[in-house]
Structure formats: C-alpha cells, structure tokens
Backbone as ProteinMPNN parsed JSONL, in Angstrom:
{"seq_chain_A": "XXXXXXXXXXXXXXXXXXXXXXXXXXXXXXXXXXXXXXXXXXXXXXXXXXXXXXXXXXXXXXXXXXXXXXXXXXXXXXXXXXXXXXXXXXXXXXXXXXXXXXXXXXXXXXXXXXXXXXXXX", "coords_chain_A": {"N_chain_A": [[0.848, -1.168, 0.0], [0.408, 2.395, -0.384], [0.919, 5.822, 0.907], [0.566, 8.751, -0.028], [1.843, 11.683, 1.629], [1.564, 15.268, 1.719], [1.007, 16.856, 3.561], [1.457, 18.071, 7.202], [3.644, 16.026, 7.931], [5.334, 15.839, 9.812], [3.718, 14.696, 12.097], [2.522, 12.117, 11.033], [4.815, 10.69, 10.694], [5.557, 10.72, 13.43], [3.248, 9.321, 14.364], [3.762, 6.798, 12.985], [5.814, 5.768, 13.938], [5.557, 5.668, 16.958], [3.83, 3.355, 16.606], [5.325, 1.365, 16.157], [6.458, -1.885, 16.608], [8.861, -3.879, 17.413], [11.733, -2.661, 15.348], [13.133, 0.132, 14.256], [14.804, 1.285, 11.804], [16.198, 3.78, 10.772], [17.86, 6.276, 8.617], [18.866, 9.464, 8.344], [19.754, 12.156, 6.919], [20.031, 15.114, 8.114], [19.164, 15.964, 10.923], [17.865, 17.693, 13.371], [14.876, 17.623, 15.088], [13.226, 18.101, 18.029], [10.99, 16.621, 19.156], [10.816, 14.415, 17.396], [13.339, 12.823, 17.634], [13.164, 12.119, 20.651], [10.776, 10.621, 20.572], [11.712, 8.123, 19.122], [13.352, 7.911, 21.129], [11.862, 7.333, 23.537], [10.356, 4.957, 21.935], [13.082, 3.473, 22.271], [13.02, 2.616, 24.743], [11.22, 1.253, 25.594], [11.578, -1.091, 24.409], [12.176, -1.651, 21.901], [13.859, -2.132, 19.199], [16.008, 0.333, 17.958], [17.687, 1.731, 15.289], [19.465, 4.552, 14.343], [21.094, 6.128, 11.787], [23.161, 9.016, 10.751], [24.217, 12.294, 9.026], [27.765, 13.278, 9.951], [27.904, 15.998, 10.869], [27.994, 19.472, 11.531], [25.454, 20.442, 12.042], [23.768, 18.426, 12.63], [24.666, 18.375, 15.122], [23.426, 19.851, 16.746], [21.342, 18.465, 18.53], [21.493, 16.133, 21.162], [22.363, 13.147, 20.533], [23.427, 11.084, 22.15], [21.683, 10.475, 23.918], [19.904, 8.807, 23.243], [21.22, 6.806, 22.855], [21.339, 6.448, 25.278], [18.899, 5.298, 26.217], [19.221, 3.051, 25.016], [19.451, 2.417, 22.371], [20.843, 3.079, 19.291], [23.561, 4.775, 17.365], [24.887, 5.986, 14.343], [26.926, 7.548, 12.412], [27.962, 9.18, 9.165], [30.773, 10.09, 8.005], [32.283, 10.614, 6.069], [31.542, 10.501, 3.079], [29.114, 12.907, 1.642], [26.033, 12.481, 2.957], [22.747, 11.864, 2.096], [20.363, 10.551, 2.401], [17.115, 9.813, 3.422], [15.371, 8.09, 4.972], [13.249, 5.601, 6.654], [12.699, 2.308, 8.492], [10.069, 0.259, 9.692], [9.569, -2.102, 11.904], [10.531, -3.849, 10.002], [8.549, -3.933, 7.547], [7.248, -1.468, 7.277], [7.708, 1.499, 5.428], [8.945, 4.613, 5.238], [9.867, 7.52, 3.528], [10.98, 10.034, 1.357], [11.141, 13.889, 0.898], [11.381, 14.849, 2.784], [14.183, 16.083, 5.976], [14.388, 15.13, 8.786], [14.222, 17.446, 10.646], [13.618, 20.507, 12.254], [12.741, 22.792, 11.117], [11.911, 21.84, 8.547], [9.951, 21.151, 9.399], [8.589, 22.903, 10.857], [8.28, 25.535, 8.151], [6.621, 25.428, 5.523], [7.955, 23.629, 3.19], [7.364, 22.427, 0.812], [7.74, 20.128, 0.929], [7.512, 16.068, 1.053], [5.939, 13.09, 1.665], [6.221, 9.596, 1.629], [4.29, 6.589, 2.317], [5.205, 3.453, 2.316], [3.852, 0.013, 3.099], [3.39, -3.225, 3.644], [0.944, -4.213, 4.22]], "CA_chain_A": [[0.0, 0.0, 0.0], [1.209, 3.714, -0.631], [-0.143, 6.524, 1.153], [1.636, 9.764, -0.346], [1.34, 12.89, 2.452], [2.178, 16.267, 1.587], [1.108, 17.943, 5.035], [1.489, 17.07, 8.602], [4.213, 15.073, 7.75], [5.623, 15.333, 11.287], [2.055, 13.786, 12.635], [2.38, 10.469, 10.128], [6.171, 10.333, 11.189], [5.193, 10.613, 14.868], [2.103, 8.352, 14.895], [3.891, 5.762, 12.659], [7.011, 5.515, 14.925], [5.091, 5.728, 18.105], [3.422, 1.859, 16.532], [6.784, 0.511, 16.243], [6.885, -3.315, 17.701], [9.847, -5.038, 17.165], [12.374, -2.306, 15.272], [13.045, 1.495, 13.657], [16.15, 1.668, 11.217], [16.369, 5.348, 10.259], [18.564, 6.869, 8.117], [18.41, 10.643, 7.936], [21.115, 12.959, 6.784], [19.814, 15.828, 8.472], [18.056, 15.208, 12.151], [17.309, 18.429, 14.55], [13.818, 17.826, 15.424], [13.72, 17.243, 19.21], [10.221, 15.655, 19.327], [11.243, 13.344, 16.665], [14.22, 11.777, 18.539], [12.496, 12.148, 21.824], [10.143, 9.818, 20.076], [13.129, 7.247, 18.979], [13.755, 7.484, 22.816], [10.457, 6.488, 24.121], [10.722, 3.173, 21.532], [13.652, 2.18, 22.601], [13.062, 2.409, 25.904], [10.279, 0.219, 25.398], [12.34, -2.218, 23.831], [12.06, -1.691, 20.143], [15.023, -1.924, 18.392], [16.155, 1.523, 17.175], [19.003, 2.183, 15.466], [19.771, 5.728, 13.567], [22.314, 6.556, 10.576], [22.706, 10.365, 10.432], [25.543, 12.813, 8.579], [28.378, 13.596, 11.111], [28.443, 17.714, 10.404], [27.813, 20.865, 12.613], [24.036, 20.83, 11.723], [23.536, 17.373, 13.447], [25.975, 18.614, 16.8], [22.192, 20.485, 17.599], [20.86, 17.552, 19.589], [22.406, 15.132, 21.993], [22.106, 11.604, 20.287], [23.597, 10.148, 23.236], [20.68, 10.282, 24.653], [19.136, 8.085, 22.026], [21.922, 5.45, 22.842], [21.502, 5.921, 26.739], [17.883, 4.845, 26.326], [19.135, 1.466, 24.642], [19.238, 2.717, 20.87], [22.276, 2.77, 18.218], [23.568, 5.851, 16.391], [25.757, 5.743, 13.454], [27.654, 9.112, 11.94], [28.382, 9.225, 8.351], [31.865, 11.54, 7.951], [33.29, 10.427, 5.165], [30.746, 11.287, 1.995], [27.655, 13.713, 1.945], [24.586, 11.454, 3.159], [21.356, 12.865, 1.828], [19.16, 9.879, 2.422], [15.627, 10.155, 4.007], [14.043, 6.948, 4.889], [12.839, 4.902, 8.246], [11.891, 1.325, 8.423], [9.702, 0.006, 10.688], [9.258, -3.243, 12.01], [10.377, -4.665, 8.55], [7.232, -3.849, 7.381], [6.68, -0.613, 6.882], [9.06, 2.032, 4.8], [8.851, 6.0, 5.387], [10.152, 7.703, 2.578], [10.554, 11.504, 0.95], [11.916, 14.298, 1.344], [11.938, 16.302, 4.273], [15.016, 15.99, 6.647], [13.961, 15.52, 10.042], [14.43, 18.568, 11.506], [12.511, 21.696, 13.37], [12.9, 23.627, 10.004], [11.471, 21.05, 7.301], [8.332, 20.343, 10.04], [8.284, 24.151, 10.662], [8.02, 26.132, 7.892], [6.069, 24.841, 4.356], [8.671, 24.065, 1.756], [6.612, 21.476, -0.305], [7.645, 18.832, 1.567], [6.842, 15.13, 0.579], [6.648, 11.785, 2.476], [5.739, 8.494, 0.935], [4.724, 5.83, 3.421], [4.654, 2.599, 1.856], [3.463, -0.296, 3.839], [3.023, -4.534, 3.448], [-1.1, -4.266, 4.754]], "C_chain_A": [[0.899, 1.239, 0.0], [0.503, 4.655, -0.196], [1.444, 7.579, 0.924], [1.23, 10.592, 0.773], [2.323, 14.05, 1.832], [1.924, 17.342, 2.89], [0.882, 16.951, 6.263], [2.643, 16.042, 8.388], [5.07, 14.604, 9.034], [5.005, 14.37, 12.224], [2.724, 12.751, 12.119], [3.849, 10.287, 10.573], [6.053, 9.949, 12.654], [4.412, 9.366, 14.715], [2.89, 7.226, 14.136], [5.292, 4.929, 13.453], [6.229, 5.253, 16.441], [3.997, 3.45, 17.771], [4.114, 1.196, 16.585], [6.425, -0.726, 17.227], [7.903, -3.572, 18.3], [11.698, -3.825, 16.727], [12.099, -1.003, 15.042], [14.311, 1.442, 13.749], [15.707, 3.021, 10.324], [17.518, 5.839, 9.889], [18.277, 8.236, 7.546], [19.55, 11.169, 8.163], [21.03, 14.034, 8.205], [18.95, 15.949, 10.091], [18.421, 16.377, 13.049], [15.762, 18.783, 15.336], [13.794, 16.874, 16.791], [12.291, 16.117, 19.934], [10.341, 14.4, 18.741], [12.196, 12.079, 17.26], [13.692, 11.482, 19.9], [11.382, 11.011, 21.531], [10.492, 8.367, 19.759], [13.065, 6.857, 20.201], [13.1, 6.653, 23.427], [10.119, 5.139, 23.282], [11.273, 2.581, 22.088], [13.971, 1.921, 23.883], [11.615, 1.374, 26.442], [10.329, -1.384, 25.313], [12.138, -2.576, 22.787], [14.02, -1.206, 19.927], [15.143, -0.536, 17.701], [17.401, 1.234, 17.048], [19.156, 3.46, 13.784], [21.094, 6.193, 12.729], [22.17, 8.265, 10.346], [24.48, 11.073, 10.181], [26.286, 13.267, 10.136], [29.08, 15.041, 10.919], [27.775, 18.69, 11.891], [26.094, 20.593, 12.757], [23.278, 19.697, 12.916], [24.294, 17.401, 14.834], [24.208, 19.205, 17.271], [21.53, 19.883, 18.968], [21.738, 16.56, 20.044], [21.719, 13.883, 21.422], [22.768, 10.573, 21.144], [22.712, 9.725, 23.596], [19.625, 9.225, 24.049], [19.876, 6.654, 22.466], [21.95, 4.905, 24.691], [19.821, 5.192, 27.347], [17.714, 3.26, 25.298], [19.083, 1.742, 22.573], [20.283, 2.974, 20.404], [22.645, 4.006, 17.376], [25.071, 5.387, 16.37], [25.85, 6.828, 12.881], [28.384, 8.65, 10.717], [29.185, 10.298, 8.032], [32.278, 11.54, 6.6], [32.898, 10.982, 3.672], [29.157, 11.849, 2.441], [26.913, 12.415, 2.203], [23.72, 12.461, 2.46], [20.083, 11.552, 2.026], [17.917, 9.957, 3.517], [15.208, 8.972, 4.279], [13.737, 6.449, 6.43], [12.685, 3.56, 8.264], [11.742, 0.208, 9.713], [9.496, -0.747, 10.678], [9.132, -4.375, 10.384], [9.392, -4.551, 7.569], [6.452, -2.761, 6.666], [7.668, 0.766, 6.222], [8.21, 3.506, 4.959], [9.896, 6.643, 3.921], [10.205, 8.997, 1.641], [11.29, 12.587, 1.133], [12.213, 15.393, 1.619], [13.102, 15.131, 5.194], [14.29, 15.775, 8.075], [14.394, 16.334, 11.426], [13.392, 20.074, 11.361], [12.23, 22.219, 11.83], [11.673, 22.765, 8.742], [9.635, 20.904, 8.322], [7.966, 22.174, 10.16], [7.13, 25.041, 9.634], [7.393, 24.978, 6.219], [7.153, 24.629, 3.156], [8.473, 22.534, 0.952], [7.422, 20.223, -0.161], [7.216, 17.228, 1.169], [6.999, 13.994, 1.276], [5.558, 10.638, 1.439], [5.668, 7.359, 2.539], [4.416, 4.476, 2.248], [4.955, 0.87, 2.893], [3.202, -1.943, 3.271], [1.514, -4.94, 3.849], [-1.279, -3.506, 3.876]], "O_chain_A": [[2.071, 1.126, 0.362], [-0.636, 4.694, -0.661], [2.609, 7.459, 1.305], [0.074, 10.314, 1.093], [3.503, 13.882, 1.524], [2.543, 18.385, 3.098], [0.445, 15.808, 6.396], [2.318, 14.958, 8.874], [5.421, 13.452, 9.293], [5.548, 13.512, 12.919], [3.67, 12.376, 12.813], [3.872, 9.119, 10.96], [6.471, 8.85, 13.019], [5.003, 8.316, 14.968], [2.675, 6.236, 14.835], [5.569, 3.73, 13.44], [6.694, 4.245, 16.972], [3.713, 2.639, 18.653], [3.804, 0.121, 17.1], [6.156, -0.572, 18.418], [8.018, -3.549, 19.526], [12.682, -3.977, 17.452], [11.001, -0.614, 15.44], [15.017, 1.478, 14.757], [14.955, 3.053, 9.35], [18.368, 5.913, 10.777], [17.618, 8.36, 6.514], [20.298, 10.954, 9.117], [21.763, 13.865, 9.179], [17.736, 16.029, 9.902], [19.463, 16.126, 13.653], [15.496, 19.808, 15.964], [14.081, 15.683, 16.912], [12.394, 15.236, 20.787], [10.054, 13.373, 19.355], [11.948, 10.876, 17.335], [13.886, 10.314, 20.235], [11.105, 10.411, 22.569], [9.712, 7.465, 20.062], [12.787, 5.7, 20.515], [13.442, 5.54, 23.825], [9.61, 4.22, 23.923], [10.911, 1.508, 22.571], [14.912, 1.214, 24.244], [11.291, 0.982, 27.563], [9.694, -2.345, 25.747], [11.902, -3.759, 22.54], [14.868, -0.409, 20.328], [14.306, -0.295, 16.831], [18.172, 0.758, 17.882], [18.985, 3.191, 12.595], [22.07, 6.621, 13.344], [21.161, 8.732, 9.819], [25.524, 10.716, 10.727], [25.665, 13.522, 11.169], [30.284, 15.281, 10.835], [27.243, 18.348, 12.947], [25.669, 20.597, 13.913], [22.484, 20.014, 13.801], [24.437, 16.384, 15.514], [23.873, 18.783, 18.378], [21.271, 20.448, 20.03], [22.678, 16.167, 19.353], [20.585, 13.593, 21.803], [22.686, 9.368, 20.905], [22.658, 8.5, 23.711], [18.552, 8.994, 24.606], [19.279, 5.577, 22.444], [22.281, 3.854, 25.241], [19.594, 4.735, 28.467], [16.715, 2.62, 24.972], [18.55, 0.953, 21.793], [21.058, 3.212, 21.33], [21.782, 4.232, 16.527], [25.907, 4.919, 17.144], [24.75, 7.351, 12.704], [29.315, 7.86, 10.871], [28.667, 11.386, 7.777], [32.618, 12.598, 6.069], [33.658, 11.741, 3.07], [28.347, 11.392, 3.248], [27.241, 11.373, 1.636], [23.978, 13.654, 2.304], [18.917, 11.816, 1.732], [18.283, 10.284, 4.646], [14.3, 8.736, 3.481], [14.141, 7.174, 7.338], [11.958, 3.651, 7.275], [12.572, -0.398, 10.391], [9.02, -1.065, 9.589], [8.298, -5.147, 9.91], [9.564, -5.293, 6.602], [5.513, -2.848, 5.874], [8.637, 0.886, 6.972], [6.987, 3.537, 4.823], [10.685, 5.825, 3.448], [9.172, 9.009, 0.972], [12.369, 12.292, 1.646], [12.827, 16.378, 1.208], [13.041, 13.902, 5.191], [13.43, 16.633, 8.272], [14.711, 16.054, 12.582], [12.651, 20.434, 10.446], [11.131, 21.821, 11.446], [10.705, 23.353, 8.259], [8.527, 20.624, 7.865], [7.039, 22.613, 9.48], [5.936, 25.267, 9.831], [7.871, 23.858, 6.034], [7.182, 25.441, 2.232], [9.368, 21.757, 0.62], [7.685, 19.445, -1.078], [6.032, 17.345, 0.853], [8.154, 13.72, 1.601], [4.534, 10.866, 0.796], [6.483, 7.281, 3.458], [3.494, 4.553, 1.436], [6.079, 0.603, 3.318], [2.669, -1.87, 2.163], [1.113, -6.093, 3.694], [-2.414, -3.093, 3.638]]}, "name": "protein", "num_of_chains": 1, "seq": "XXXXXXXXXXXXXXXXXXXXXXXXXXXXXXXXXXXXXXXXXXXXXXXXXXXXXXXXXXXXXXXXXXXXXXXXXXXXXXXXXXXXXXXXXXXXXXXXXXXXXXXXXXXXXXXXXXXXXXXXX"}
C-alpha cells in the first residue's frame, strides 16, 4: 500500500514511529527535530530496536544523540561522503520515505515537503 502525504508530515512520522513493535532503522542525513528523537527514545526504551544513521556535520551537533543510545538505541555518523538519504523502516514492514530531513525547520516552515509511506497491509 502507498499513502503519499504532503502535510502534517511530522504527525504520520510521529504516529507511525510511536506503533513501532519489534524495530526502527532510520537513516536521515539531516536530524534536529527534538520531538522526533524524543520519540526514537520512548521506543527504545520500550524495547524496540532503534538504530539511527545520520551525517556527522555541525548541523547534526544540535541535539544530543547520546541520549538516544543511553535509552538502549544505536547511532551511526556518516563523515566520510555527503549522506542525503531520508528513509525509516519500521518493524520490517513498513518504509517512510521523501523528502523532508527531520528537523525543526522542514516540520516548521512549508517548503513542499513530501513523504511516501509505503506499507506490506
């Protein structure tokens, strides 16, 4: 199934992370949104498998991703070439997809934004 969203895309990111069972592999270049990881947190303190891929630049120094790993969750820092990838995948199952960055800015302000969720149900 494919459900395209062009608004709220923070919401459908939130509510589809907040179902998480089992995992959440996220790879996002760009990541300063502190509900977003705060969200991550509360998985994997649950005991969902998280584990996060994000570029290792100034932009991403904003938030403490320790805190992501002191609640039982995995972060990985790409230094070496630009990242730009966008995606999530949840419980094997379900794929996030598009492309806003997840950060304050992209959920903020309107800049035509796009998420794809596509889904095995």
């Amino acid at each position: 199934m494919l459900e395209p969203h062009f608004t709220n895309i923070k919401g459908v990111i939130l509510s589809r992370l907040a179902q998480a069972e089992k995992s959440i592999y996220a790879c996002i270049a760009w990541f300063t949104d502190a509900a977003l990881l705060n969200e991550l947190c509360r998985r994997a303190e649950s005991g969902v498998f998280v584990a996060l891929m994000i570029y290792d630049d100034e932009i991403n120094g904003r938030l403490d991703f320790s805190k992501l790993e002191k609640s039982g969750g995995k972060v990985f820092k790409v230094a070496e070439e630009l990242m730009h990838n966008k995606f999530c995948v949840i419980d094997a199952d379900v794929v996030l997809t598009g492309s806003p960055n997840w950060t304050y800015a992209a959920n903020k302000y309107d800049r035509d934004e796009n998420l794809v969720v596509v889904s095995g149900q």
